[in-house]
N, C-alpha and C positions, 0 to 999 in steps of 0.2 A: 352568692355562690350556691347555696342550699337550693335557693330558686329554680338553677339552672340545672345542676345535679337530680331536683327530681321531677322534672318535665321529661316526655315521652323521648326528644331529642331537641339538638339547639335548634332547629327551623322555627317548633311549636315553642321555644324560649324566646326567640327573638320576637316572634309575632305577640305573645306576652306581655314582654316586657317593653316594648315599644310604646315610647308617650304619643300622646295625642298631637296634632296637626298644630294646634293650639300654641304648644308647649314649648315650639320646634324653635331653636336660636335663629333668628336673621341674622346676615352680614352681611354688608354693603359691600357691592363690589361694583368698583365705577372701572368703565372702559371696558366692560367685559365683550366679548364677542358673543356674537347671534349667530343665528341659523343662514350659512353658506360663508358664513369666515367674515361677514358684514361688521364691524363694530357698531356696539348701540351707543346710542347718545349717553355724555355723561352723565352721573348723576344719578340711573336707574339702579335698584336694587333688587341684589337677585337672591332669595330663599336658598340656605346652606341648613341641612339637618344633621346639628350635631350628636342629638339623640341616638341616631341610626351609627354611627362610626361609633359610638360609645357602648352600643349592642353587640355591634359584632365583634370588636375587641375583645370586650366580657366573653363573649361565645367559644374565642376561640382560647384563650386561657383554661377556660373549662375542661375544652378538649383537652388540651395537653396534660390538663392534673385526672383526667380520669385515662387516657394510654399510661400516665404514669403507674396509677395505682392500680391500673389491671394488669401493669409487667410487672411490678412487686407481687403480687399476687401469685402470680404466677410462679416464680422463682421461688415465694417459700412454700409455694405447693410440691410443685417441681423435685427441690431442691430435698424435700423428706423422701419423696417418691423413690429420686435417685440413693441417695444416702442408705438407703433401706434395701433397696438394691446390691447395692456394692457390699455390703453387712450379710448377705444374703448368699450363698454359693447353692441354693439349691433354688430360692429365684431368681436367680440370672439362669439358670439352665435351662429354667421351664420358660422364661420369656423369650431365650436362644431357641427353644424346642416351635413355641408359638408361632413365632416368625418365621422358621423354615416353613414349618406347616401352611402357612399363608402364601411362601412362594410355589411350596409344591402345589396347593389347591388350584391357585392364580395360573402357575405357568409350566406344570407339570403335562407331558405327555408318554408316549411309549419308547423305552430307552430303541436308538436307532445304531446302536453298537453290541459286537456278542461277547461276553469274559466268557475263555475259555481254561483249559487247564495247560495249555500248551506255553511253551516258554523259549524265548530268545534272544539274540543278547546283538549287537554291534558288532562285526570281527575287523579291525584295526586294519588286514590287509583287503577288505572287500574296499577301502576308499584308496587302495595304492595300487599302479599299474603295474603289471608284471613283466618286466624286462631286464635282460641279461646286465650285469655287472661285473667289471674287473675289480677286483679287489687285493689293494696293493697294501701290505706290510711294509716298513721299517725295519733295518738292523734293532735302532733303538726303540721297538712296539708300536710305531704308527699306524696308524690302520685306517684305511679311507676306501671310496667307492666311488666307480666314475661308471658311466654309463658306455657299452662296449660299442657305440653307436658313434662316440666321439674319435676314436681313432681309426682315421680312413684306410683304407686296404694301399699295401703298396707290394710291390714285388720284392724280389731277394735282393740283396747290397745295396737297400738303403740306408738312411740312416735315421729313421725312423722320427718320434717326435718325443718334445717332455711328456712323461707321463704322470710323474710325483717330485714336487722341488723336496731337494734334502739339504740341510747342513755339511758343513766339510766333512764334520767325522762322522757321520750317516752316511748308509745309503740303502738303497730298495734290495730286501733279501730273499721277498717273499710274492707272489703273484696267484691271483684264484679268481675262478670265473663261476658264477650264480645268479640266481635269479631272486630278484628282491621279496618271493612269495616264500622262499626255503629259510629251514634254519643252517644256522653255520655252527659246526661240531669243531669247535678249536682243541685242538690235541697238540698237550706241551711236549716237548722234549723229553720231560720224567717222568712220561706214561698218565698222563691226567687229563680228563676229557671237560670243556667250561662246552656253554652253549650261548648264544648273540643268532638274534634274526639281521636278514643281510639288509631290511630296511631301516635299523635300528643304527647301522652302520653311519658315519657321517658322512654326508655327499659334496664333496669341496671343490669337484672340479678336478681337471687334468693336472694344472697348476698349486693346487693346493697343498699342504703338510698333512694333514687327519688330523687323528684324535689318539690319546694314546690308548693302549687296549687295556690296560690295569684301570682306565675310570671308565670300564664298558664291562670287563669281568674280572671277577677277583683270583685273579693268576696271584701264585706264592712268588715270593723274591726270587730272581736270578732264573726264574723260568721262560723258557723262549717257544716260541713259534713253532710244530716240528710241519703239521697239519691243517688242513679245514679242508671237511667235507660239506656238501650240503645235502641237506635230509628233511623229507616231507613227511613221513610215515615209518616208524621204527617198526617194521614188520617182522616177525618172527621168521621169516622162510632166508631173508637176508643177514649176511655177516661184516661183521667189520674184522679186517685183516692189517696187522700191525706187522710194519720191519723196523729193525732198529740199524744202527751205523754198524755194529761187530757182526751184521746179519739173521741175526734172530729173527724169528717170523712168530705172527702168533696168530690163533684166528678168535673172535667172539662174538656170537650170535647177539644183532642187531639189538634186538628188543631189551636187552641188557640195558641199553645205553635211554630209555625212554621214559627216565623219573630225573629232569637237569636237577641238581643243587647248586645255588649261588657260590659257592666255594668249588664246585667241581666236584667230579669223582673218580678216583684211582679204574684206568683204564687198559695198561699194564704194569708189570712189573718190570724194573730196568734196573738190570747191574750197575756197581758204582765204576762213571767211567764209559759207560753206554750211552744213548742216547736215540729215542724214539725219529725217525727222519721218512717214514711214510707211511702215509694211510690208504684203505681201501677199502671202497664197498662192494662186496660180492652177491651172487645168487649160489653160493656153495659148489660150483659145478667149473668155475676158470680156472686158468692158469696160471699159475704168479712165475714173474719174471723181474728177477733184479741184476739192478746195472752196477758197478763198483765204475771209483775214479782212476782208477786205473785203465780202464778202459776192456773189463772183464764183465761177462754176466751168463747167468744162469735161467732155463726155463722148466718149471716143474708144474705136477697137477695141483690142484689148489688141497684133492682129497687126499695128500699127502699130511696136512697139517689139521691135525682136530680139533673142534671147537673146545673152547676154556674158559676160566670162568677172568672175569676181568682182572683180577691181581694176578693172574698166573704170568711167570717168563716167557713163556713161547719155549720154542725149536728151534734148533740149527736151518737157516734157511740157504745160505753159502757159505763154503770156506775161502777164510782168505788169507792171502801170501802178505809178508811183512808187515809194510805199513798203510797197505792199499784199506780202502772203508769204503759202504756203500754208498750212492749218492741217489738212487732210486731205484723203486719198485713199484710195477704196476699189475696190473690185473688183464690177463690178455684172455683171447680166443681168435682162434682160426682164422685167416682171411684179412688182418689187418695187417698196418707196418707200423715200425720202432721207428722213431727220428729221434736219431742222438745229437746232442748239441755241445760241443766243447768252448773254455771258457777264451779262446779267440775269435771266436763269432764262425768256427766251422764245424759241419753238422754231416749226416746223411740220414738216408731212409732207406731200410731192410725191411722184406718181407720175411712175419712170423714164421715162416717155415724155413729161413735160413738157420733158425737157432732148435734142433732138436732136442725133442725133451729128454730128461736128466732124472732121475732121482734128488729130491731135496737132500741136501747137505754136502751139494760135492765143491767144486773149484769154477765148474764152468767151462766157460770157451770165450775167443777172443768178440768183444762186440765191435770197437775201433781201433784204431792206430793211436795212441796219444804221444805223437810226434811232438818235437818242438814247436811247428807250425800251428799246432790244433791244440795243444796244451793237455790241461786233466779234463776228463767228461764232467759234467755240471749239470744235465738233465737227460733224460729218456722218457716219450710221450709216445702210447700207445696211439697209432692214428688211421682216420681210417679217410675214403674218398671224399673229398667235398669237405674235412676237417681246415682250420684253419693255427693258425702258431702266434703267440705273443712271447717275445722274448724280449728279456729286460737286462740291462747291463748295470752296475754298481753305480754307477752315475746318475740312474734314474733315466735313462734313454728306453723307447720302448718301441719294439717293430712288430708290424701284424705284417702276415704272408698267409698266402698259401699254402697249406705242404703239397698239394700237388705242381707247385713250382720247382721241388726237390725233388729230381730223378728218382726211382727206387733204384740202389745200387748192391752191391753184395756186403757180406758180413764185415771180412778182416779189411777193410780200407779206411784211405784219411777223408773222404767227405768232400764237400764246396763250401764254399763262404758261402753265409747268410745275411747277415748285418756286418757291417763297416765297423771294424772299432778305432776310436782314434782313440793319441797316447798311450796312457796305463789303463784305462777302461777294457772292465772283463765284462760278460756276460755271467748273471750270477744267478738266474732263474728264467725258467721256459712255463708258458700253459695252454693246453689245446682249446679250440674253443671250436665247436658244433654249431654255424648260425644253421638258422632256421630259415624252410625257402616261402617266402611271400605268397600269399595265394594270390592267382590273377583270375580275371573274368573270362 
């Protein structure tokens, strides 16, 4: 073994160690084959060197014991190398440092990007498309969004299609149309303003129930729906205009409303017994006009009522007779028409200049007839040419029309049918809706 170990390598070992010709074992091998597959006669004997397989055996043993002892070698070289390392938090850095260095030398060139000091961020609706939504409430806080594309256009005395399935003791109380890029400014009943983007909204379908609104914002107990606007930019130059049901009006400059809290923030002030029932966004310069169910309304300058600060009451905006109470207000100017809709599915349409302006805080003048036939008013929708009407009945039934389907007729009258009601089915919310005209080539 020595032998082999310290010769140059095993070739110059074998050659070595190798016996002489001499030396070499015979063994007889009878019958063996010859040269082309011939067997040779028995008997002949044919030279076997054992010597030579006893070489290389040795040689290669050798081998194997000197890989052995050069991977042991290795490993308690190695093995301090690392140990010493890991012991070590100031050579491991520097050999971390080494190494980078070796790639930057090797494969370093000129950065082919610029840092700048400029900064920007993902905005959530640059990946969502912007398109119009009806957006349907529940009695009981449901809240859902269907795209205004799914309900086809039909004319007047239809009977329109499902727009939201409800439970027996539910039904649809509320209706609002936006665009999936605005926020929506939900205003309760006791004067408190939450905030929800209308993408945020859940989109279930014509058919679907929603979501309810208490796991979307955190409204206080026993608060209901009165409002939702939708708002892109709380500008300073615009106002948000509140009416309540005993007619109060209040106005408050926009920009007020532009820091949401998760809890909401007191938006007016409401007597006990009152109850916030419209909203409005102004440019300080309209009209406000409010409708009672009674079938009474009032039209005044908007510069009647002074901007205030968000917990204030408001102003007397109409007076009213017994147990009459407001059912809407809207924000008007010059040149449009009023479509009133009563809760037996009859309606009309007046032109603004039927109803002369008033001083805020009087009585008013007659807007409909609220006959037997035509019941108590239930909405009033500032409209104007080319507007379009969703109106919703307590069942959850919903008709799109034209309003230029409905004649413009005079003030003090009972109106036409609009939707079909069958059974006990009322109409219990209306909303206009503006499409937008296609550009063609």
């Amino acid at each position: 073994m020595r032998f082999f170990t310290s010769s140059d390598g095993n070739d110059s070992a074998r050659q070595k160690y190798r016996p002489s010709r001499a030396r070499s074992t015979l063994l007889p091998i009878v019958g063996a084959h010859g040269r082309g597959g011939h067997k040779e006669p028995a008997g002949r004997l044919e030279l076997f060197d054992f010597a030579t397989l006893k070489t290389e055996a040795l040689a290669e043993k050798v081998e194997r014991f000197s890989l052995a002892r050069d991977h042991t070698t290795l490993i308690v070289r190695d093995g301090k190398r690392l140990r010493a390392i890991l012991a070590s938090e100031r050579l491991l850095m520097q050999i971390i440092v080494d190494e980078l260095k070796t790639v930057r030398d090797k494969y370093g060139d000129d950065r082919r990007t610029e840092i700048v000091d400029a900064t920007g961020e993902i905005n959530i609706e640059d990946l969502i498309a912007e398109e119009d939504m009806a957006i349907t409430v529940s009695n009981t806080g449901y809240i859902k969004r269907t795209a205004i594309t799914t309900y086809r256009n039909q004319r007047r005395g239809g009977k329109g299609r499902i727009g939201m399935r409800t439970r027996d003791e539910d039904f649809v109380s509320y209706l609002f149309v936006a665009s999936t890029h605005a926020y929506i400014m939900i205003f309760s009943d006791r004067g408190r303003a939450y905030w929800l983007k209308v993408h945020e909204i859940p989109d279930v379908g014509p058919g679907g129930k929603g979501k309810s609104i208490a796991n979307l914002v955190s409204m206080e107990e026993g608060e209901k729906i009165a409002a939702l606007l939708a708002v892109k930019e709380f500008e300073e130059s615009r106002f948000i205009v509140m009416g309540t049901r005993r007619g109060a009006v209040k106005k408050t400059v926009l920009s007020a409303f532009s820091y949401p809290l998760a809890r909401g923030i007191i938006a007016m002030g409401v007597e006990v017994g009152d109850a916030v029932i419209a909203v409005q966004i102004t440019d300080g310069d309209a009209e406000m006009f409010i409708g009672t169910r009674s079938g009474m309304a009032i039209r005044f300058p908007e510069t009647d009522v002074r901007p205030m600060g968000r917990t204030a009451y408001g102003v007397r905006g109409i007076a009213l007779r017994n147990e009459d109470y407001v059912v809407a207000m809207e924000a008007v100017k010059p040149g449009g028409t009023l479509l009133t809709v009563t809760e037996h599915g009859y309606g009309k349409r007046t032109e603004i200049d039927e109803y002369r302006i008033q001083s805020r805080g009087g009585v008013g003048i007659i807007n409909i007839a609220t006959s037997e036939r035509n019941g108590s008013v239930v909405g009033v929708a500032y409209v104007q040419e080319g507007d379009e009407l969703l109106l919703i009945t307590q069942q959850g039934m919903i008709l799109r029309m034209q309003t230029n389907d409905v004649r413009a007729i005079g003030r003090a009258t009972q109106g036409v049918k609009l939707i079909d009601i069958e059974g006990d089915d009322k109409v219990v919310s209306i909303a206009r809706l503006v499409e937008k005209e296609e550009e063609t080539d």
